[in-house]
C-alpha positions as CSV (number, residue, x, y, z in Angstrom):
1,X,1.8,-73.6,29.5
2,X,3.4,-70.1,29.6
3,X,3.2,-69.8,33.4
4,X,4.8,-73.2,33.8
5,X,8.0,-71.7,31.5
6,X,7.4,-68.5,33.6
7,X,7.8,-70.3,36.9
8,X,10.6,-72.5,35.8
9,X,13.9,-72.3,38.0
10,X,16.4,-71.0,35.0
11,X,13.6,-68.2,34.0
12,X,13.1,-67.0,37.7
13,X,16.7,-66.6,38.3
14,X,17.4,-65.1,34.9
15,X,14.7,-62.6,36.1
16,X,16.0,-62.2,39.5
17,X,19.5,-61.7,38.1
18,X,18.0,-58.9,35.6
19,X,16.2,-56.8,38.3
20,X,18.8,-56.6,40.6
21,X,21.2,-55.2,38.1
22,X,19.0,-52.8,37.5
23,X,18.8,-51.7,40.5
24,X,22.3,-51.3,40.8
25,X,23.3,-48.1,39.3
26,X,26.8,-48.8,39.7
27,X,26.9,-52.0,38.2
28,X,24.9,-50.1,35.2
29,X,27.2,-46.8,34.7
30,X,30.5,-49.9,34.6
31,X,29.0,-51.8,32.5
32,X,27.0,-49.2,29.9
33,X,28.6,-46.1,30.4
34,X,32.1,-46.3,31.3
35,X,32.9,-47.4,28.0
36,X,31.3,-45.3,26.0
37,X,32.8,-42.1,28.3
38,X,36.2,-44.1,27.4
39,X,35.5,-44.3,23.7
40,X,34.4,-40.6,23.2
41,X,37.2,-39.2,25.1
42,X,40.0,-41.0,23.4
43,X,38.4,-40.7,19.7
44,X,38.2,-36.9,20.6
45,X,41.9,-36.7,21.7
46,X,43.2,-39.0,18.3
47,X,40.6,-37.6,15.9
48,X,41.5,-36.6,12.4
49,X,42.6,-33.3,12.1
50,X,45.7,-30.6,11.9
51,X,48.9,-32.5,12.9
52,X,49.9,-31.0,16.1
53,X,53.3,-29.3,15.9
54,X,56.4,-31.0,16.9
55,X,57.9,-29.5,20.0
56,X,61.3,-28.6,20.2
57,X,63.4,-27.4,23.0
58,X,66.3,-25.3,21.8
59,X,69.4,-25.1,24.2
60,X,71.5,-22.1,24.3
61,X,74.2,-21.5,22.5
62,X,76.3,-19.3,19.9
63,X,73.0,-20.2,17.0
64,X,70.1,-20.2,19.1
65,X,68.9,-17.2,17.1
66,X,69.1,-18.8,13.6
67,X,67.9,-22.4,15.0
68,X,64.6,-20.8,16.0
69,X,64.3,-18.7,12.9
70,X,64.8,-21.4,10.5
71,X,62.4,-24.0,12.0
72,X,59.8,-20.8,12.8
73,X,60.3,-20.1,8.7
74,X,59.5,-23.2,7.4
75,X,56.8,-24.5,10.1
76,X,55.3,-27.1,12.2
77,X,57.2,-26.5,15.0
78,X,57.1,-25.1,18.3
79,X,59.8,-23.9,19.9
80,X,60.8,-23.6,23.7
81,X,63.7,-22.2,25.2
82,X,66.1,-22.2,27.9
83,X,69.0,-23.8,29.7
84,X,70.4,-26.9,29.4
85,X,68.6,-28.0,32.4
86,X,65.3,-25.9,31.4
87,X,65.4,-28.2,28.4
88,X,66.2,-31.5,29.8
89,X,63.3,-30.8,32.1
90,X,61.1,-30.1,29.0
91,X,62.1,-33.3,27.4
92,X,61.5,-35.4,30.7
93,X,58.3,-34.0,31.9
94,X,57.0,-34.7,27.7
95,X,56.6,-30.9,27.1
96,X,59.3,-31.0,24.3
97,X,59.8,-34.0,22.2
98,X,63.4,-32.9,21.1
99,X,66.1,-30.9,22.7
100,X,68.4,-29.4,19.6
101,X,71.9,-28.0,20.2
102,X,73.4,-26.1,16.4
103,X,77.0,-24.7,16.7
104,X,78.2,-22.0,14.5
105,X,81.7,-24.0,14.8
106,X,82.6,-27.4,12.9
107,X,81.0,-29.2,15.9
108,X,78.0,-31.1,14.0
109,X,74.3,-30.5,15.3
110,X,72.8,-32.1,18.7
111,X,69.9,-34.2,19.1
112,X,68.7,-35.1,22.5
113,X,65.3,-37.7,22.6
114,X,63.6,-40.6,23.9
115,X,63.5,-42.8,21.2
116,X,61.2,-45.1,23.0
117,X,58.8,-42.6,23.5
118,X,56.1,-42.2,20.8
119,X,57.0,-39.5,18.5
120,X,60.5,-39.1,19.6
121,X,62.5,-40.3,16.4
122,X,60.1,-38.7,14.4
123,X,60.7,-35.5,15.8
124,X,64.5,-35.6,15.7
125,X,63.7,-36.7,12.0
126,X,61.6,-33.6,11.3
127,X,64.1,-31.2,12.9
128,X,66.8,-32.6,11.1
129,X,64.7,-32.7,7.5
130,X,64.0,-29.2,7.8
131,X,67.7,-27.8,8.7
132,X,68.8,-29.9,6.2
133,X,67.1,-28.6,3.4
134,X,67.8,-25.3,4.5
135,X,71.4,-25.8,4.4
136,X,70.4,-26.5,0.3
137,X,70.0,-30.5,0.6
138,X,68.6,-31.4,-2.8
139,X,67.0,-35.1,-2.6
140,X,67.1,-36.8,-6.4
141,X,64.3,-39.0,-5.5
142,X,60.9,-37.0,-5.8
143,X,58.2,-38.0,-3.0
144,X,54.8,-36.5,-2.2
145,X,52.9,-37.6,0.8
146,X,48.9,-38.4,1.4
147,X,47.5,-38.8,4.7
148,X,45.3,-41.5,5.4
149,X,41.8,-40.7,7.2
150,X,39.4,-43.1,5.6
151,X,37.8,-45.4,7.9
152,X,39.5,-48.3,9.2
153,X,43.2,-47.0,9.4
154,X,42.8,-44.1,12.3
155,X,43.4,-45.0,15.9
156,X,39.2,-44.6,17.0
157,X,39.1,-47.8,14.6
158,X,41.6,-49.7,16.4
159,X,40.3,-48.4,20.0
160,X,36.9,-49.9,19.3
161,X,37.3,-53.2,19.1
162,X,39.5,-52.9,21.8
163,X,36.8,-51.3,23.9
164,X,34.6,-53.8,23.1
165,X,36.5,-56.5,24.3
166,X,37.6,-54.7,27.5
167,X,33.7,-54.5,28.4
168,X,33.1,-58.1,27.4
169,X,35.8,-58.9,30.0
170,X,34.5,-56.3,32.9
171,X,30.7,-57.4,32.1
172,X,31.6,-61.0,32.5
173,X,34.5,-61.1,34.8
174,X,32.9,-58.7,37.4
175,X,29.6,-59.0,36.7
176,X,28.9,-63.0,37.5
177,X,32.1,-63.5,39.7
178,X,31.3,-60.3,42.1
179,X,27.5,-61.2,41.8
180,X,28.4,-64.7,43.4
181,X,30.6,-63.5,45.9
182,X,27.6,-61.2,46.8
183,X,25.0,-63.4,47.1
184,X,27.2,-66.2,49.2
185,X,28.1,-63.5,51.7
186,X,24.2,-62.7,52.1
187,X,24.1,-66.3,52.1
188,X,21.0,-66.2,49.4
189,X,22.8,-69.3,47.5
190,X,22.5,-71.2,50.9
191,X,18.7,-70.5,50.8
192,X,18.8,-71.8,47.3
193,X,19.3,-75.2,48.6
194,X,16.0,-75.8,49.7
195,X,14.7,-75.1,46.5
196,X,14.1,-77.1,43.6
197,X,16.7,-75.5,41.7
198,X,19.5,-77.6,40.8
199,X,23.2,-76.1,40.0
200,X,23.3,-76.3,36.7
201,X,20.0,-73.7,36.7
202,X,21.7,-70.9,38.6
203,X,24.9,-71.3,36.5
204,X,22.8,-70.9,33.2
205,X,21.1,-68.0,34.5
206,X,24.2,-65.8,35.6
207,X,25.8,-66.6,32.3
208,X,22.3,-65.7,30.5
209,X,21.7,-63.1,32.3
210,X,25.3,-61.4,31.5
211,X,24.6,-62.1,27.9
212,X,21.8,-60.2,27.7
213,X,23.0,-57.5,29.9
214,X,26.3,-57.6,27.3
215,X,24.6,-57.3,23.8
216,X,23.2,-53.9,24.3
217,X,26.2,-52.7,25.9
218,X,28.0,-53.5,22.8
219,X,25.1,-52.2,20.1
220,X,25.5,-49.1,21.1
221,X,29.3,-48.6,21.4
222,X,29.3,-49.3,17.5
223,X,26.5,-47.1,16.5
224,X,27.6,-44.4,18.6
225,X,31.3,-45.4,17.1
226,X,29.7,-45.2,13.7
227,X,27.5,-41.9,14.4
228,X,30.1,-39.9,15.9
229,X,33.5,-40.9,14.4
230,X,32.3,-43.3,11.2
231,X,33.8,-46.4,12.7
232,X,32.2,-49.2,10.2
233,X,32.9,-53.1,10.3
234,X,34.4,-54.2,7.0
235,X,34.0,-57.7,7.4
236,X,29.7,-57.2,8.6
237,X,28.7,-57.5,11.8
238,X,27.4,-61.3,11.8
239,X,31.4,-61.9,12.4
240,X,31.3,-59.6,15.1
241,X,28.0,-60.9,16.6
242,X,30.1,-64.4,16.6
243,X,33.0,-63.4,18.5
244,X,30.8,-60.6,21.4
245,X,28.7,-63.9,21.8
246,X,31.5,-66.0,21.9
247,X,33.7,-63.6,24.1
248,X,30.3,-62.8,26.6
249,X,30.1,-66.5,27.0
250,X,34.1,-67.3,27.5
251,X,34.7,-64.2,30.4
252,X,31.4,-65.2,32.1
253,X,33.3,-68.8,32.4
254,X,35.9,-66.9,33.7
255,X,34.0,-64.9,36.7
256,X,32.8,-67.9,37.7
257,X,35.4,-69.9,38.2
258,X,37.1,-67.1,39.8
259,X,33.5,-66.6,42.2
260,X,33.7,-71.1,42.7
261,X,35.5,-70.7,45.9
262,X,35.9,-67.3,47.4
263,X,33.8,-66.4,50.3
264,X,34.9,-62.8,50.6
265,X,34.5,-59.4,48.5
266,X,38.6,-58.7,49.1
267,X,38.8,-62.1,48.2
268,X,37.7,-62.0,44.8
269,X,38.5,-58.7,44.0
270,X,41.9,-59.7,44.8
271,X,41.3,-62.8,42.0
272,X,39.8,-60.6,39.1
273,X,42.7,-58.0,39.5
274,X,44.8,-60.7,38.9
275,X,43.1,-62.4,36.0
276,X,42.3,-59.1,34.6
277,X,45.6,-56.8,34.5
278,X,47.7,-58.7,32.9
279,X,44.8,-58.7,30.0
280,X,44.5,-54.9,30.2
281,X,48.5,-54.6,29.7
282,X,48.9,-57.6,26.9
283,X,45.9,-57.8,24.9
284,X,46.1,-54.5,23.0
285,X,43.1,-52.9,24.0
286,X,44.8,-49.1,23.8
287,X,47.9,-50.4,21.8
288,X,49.1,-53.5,19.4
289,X,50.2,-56.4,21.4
290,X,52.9,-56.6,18.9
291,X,54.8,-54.1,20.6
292,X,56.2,-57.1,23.7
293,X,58.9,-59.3,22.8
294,X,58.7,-62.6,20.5
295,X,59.5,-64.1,23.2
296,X,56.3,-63.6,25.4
297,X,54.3,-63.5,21.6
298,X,52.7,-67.1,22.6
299,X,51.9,-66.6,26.3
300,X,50.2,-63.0,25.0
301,X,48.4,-65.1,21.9
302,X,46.5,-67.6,24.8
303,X,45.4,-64.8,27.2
304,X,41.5,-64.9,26.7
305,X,41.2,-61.1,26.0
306,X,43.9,-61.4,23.1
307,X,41.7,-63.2,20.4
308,X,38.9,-61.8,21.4
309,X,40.3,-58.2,20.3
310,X,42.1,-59.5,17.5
311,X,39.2,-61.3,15.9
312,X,37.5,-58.3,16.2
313,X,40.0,-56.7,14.7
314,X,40.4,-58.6,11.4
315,X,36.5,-58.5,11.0
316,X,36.1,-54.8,11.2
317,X,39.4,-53.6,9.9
318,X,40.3,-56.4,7.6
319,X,37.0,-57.5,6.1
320,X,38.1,-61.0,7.7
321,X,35.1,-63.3,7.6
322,X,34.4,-66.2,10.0
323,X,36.7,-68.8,8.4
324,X,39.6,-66.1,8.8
325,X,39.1,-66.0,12.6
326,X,38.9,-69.6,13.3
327,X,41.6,-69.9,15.2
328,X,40.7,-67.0,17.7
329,X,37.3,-68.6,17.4
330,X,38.9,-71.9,18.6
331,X,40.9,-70.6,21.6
332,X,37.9,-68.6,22.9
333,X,35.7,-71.8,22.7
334,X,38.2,-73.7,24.5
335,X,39.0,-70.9,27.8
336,X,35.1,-70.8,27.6
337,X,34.7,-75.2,27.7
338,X,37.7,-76.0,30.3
339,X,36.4,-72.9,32.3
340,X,32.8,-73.9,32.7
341,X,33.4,-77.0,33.5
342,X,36.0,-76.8,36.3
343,X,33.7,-74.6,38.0
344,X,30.7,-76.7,37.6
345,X,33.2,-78.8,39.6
346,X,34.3,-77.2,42.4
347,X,31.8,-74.7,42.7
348,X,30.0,-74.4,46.7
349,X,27.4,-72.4,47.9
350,X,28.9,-71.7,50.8
């Protein structure tokens, strides 16, 4: 009984599919480590700590002396000086994050910024609060700040589930579409013909084969998430098991869809770029989608990455549960459905 389950069409390709991978240290150091390199190095660079000081580039002119004294008196602030052009190249190149101009005269105070760069406003902000209360601005309305560092609100707990979503989407996009293309080039899939395997049996296995490959991938992303920087889900994980399933299966659809036709490596590298970037730039995996337009808000909201990330996102952030995310759920199930089945369709083996 066990070696007629053994030598059954679906298991040996599954198996197949397995060793192969495995063999491919490139296909491994993609899929395993890439992300985790990506997830250490950007929770090291955002971690919790001292705020870094806000740069300021101060032009000269008739105060440059008491500018720099004042904002050297009260703190937080680096200063860097120069020209006008020594500072304008400051500002442009990101080294300073404000260029200040004070007059002695009745001329009032200049700021120079970015304000769509990050930080920008708040640094004119800053600059201005402090010569402001130097010049003995009293504000009626008392205020005291606390910083937030408790788990779930820092930047390493929005990257995550971003992370994980971007290496459901390489895992599944890459890994069946480029194994395809592979294996119809060394035309193995026409040798598959005159086997007893029928279609439906290789197409389980790649997709099985990728989910298996996918759930380790993701274990350890969150306990290394949760050893090194206390990333926690505050929803559980049997949400977030849901949606990697969910996700694994949906971007496996994808690849091979995208592997149904194309006969060359160019060919469907060419196809996964194209399905892919505009998934890296919309979905929010380093940054909220929130940030585009209204306008493009429902085109971003159907990309397959998008509730993927944002599922995951309510679950570990929000403590959403799975009847909070079924509408993500819903539009991942159906990418995953009309997918599958259009390249069951028109899916060759040569």
């Amino acid at each position: 009984m066990n070696s007629g389950i053994l030598m059954h069409p679906l298991v040996q390709l599954f198996l197949a599919r397995f060793r192969e991978f495995l063999r491919t240290p490139e296909a491994v150091f993609w899929s395993y480590v890439f992300p985790l390199v990506m997830m250490v190095a950007l929770g090291l660079a955002f971690r919790t700590g001292d705020v870094p000081p806000v740069n300021v580039a101060i032009a000269q002119g008739t105060a440059e002396d008491q500018l720099a004294k004042v904002l050297e008196q009260r703190g937080g602030f680096e200063i860097i000086r120069g020209s006008n052009d020594d500072c304008r190249t400051a500002l442009r190149s990101g080294k300073a994050d404000v260029i200040v101009q004070l007059s002695e005269s009745d001329q009032p105070t200049r700021f120079q910024y970015d304000a769509a760069r990050p930080g920008g406003r708040d640094a004119r902000n800053a600059v201005n609060n402090a010569l402001q209360a130097e010049a003995g601005r009293r504000d009626p309305l008392q205020t005291e700040d606390v910083t937030a560092t408790e788990p779930g609100g820092r930047y390493i707990d929005f990257l995550v589930p971003g992370l994980i979503g971007m290496g459901l989407m390489g895992g599944g996009v890459w890994g069946v579409g480029y194994a395809i293309v592979d294996m119809r080039i060394r035309r193995v899939l026409r040798r598959m013909l005159g086997t007893p395997m029928k279609k439906h049996h290789f197409i389980a296995a790649m997709m099985a084969s990728r989910l298996v490959f996918m759930i380790p991938e993701i274990i350890v992303i969150l306990i290394l998430g949760w050893l090194m920087f206390g990333v926690v889900s505050y929803g559980g994980y049997l949400a977030v098991a849901m949606i990697v399933v969910l996700g694994a299966v949906e971007f496996s659809c994808i690849g091979l869809i995208i592997a149904s036709r194309a006969r060359t490596l160019e060919a469907v590298a060419g196809l996964m770029n194209l399905t892919m970037v505009p998934m890296w730039v919309g979905s929010g995996i380093f940054f909220s989608s929130e940030r585009f337009p209204d306008l493009v808000q429902p085109l971003i909201r159907l990309l397959p990455l998008t509730p993927v990330i944002s599922s995951l996102r309510l679950v570990m952030q929000e403590a959403a549960g799975p009847a909070d995310i079924l509408p993500q759920l819903a539009i991942m199930a159906g990418w995953a459905v009309v997918t599958f089945l259009t390249a069951v369709r028109i899916f060759r083996w040569d």
